[in-house]
C-alpha positions, 0 to 999 in steps of 0.5 A: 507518476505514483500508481496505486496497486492492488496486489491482493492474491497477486502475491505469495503471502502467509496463509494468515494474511490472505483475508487482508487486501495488500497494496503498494504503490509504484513510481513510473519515473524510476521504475519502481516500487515505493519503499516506505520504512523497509516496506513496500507492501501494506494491508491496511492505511494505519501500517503504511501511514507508520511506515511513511511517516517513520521513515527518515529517507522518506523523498516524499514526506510533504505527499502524504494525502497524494499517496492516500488519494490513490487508494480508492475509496472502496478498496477496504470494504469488507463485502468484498472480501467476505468470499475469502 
């Protein structure tokens, strides 16, 4: 099962980054985060799109729309990130 998670402030990031939501996703069955293009955390849509699609080992390359329906539909709105 593929879970959505929000790391925002869960991780050391550069300080010229930390206005951005980070999100990745993890697989349950394995045990794992998703690895997309080398990357397996994004902070916004466009970057993982590019890395998902760029990637030539990608076993979920038909599951787009099931990776971008976990993301939810709020997580992006900039009123929750105008305290940062």
């Amino acid at each position: 099962m593929i879970r959505f998670i929000d790391l925002t402030d869960q991780i050391t990031i550069p300080d010229e980054e930390k206005e951005y939501p980070h999100f990745a996703f993890y697989n349950t069955v394995p045990d794992r985060f998703c690895d997309f293009n080398g990357e397996q955390v994004w902070r916004n849509i466009e970057d993982f799109i590019f890395d998902f699609r760029t990637d030539k080992n990608n076993g979920y390359a038909d599951e787009e729309d099931r990776f971008l329906g976990h993301i939810p539909e709020d997580f992006f709105d900039n009123s929750k990130w105008d305290e940062l």
